[in-house]
C-alpha positions as CSV (number, residue, x, y, z in Angstrom):
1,X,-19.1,29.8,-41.6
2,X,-17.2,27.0,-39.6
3,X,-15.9,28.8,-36.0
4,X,-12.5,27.2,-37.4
5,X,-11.3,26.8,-41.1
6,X,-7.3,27.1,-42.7
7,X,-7.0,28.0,-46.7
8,X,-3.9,27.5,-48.1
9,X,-2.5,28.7,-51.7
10,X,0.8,27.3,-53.5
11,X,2.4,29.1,-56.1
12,X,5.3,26.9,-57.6
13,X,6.6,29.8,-59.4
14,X,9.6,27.0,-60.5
15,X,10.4,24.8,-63.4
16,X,8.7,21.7,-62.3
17,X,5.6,20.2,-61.1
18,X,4.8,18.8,-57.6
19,X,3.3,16.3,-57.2
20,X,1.1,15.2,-54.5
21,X,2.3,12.4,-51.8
22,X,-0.2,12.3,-49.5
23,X,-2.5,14.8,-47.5
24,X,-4.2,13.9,-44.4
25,X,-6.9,15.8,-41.8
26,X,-6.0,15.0,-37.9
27,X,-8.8,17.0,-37.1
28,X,-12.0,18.7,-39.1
29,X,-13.3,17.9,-42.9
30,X,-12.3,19.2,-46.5
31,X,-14.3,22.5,-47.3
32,X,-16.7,21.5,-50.0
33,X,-14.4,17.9,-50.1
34,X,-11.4,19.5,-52.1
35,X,-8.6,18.3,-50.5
36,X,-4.6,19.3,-52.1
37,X,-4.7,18.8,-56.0
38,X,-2.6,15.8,-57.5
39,X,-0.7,17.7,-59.3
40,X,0.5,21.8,-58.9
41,X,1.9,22.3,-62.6
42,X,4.8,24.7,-62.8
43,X,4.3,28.0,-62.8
44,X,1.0,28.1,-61.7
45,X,-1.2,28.2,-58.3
46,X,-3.7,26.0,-56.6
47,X,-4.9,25.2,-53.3
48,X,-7.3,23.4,-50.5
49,X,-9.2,24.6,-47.2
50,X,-10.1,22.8,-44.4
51,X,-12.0,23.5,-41.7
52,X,-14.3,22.3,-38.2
53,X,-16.9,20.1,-38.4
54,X,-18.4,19.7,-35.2
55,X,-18.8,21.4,-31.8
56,X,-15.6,22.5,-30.3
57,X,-13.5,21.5,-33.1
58,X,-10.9,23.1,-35.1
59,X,-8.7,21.5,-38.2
60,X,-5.4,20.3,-38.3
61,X,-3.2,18.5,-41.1
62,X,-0.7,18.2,-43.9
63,X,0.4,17.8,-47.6
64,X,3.3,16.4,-49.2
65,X,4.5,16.9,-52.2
66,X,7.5,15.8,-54.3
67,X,9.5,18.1,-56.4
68,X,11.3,16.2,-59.1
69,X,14.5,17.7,-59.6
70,X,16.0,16.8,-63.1
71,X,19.9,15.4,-64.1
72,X,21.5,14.2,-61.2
73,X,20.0,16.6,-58.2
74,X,18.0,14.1,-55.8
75,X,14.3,14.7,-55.2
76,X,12.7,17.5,-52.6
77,X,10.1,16.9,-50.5
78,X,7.5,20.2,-49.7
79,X,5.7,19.8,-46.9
80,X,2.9,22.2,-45.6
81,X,1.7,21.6,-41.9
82,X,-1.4,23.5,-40.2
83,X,-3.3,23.5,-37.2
84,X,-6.0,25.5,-36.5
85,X,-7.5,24.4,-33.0
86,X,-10.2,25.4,-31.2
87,X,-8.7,26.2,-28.3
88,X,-5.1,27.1,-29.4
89,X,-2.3,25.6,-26.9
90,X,1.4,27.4,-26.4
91,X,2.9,25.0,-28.7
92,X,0.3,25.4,-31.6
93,X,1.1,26.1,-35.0
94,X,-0.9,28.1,-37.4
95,X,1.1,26.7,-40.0
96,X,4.7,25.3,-40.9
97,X,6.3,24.3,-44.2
98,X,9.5,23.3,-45.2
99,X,11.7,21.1,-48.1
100,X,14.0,18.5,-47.2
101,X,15.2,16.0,-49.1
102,X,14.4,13.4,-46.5
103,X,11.0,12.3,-45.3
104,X,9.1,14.4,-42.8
105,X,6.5,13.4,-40.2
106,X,4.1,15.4,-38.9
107,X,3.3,15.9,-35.5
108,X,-0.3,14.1,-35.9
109,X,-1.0,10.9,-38.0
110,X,2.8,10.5,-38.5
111,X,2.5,6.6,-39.7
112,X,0.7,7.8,-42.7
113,X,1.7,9.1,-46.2
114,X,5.5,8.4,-45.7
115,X,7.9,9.3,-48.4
116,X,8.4,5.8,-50.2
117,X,12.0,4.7,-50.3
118,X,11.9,1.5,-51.7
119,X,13.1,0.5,-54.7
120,X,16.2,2.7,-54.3
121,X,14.9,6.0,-54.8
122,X,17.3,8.2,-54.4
123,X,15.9,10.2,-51.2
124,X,18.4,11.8,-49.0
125,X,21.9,13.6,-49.4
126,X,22.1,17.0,-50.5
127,X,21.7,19.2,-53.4
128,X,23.9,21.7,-55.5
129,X,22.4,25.3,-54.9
130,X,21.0,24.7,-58.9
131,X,18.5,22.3,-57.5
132,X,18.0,23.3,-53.7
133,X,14.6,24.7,-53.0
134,X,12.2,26.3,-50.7
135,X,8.9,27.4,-49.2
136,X,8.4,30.9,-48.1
137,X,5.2,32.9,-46.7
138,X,3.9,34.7,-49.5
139,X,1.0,36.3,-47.6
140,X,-1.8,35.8,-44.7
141,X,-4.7,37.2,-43.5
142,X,-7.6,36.2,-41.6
143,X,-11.1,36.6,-39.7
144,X,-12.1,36.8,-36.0
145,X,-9.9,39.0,-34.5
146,X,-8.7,42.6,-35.7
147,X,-5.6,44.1,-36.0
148,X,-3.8,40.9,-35.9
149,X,-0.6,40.0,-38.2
150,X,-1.4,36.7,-39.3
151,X,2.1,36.2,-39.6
152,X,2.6,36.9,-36.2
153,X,0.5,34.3,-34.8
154,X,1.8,31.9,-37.3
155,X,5.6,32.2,-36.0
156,X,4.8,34.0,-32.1
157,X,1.6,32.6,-31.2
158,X,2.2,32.7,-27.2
159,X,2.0,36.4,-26.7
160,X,-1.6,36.0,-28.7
161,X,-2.8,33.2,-26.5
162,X,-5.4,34.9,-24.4
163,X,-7.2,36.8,-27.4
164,X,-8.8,33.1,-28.4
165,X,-8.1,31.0,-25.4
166,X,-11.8,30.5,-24.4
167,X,-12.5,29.9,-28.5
168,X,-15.2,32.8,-28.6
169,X,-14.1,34.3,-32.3
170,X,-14.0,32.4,-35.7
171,X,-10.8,31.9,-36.6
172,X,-10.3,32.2,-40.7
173,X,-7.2,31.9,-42.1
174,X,-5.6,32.3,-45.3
175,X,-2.4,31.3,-45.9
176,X,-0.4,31.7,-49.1
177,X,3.5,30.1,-49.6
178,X,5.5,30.2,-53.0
179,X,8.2,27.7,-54.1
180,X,10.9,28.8,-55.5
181,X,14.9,28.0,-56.0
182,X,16.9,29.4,-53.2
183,X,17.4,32.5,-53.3
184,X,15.9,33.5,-56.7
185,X,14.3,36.7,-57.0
186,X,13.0,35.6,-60.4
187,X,11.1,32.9,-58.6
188,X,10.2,34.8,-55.8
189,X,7.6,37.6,-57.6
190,X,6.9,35.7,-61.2
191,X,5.6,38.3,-63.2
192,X,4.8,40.5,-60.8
193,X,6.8,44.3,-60.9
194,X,9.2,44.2,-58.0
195,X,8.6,48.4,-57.9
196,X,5.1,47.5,-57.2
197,X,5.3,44.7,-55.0
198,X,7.9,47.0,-52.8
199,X,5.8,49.8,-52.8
200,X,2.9,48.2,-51.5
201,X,4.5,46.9,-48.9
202,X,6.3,49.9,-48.4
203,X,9.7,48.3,-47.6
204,X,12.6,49.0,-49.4
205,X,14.8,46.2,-48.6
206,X,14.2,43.3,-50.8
207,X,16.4,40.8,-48.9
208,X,13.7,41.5,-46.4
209,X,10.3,42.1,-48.0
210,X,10.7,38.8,-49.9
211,X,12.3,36.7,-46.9
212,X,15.7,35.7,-48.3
């Protein structure tokens, strides 16, 4: 197993289909050469790894996808960052996501895979709540060191720093974001029972087990 690798799984639990812009590795290889999928049909999941490939080496890139709204709401842009260094630095991020409606660029290899304006494409300007959406942390988990909230790192990383300063453990993470229309609940679990979903994570609040 590589000392460094990053899987990430989107579930568009909306109406439309993303479709893929352009994806790029700063740093480490495609596991098995499966980089992000073309296209992530509605209402279904699919996903990519990435991880080291060579010594002292860890993996760090991005995806962009466009969500096509329909009638008059302007396109969305999703955008999924990770970085999963070898040695991790106070300003590293496990991983990062958001939807604009504007172009984004990453904080490595920024000159590539830029949202394509021309032609007068409607990018920009801002969306009726029918047509605004977003990315939200669905689950996480990962290898190398126990009794670590994956989540944590991703959004408090400093206090963590020293556990893989010197890079001794494998870091495996697994990542897992949905897309969904602001605020639905209907788009945040699918098909899934929210009963269950709030018993297993034993929290009773569903404004805050499902990050709205």
């Amino acid at each position: 197993m590589a000392k460094r690798s990053t899987q990430i799984t989107v579930q568009n639990n909306t109406d439309l289909d993303l479709t893929l812009i352009a994806a790029d590795l700063c740093h480490g290889c495609w596991t098995n050469n499966a980089s992000p999928p073309s296209t992530i049909a509605k209402h279904s999941s699919a996903g990519w790894e990435a991880e080291s490939c060579g010594i002292l080496t860890g993996t760090e890139g991005w995806a962009k996808y466009q969500v096509t709204n329909l009638g008059n709401c302007v396109p969305e842009l999703a955008y999924i960052y990770w970085d999963n260094s070898f040695v991790w630095a106070n300003d590293t991020q496990a991983i990062y996501f958001s939807v604009t409606t504007t172009d984004v660029k990453p904080p490595c290899d920024g000159d590539k895979g830029s949202w394509d304006t021309s032609g007068g494409f409607p990018h920009g300007g801002t969306n009726p709540p029918e047509c605004t959406h977003e990315l939200f942390g669905v689950a996480a988990g990962g290898g190398g060191i126990t009794g670590v909230s994956w989540w944590d790192v991703a959004v408090a990383w400093p206090a963590l720093l020293g556990l893989t300063v010197l890079g001794q453990a494998d870091i495996n993470l697994q990542f897992t974001v949905g897309l969904r229309l602001k605020g639905s609940l209907g788009e945040t679990v699918g098909s899934q029972s929210i009963l269950a979903i709030a018993r297993a994570k034993r929290q009773p609040s569903l404004r805050k087990l499902f990050h709205m």
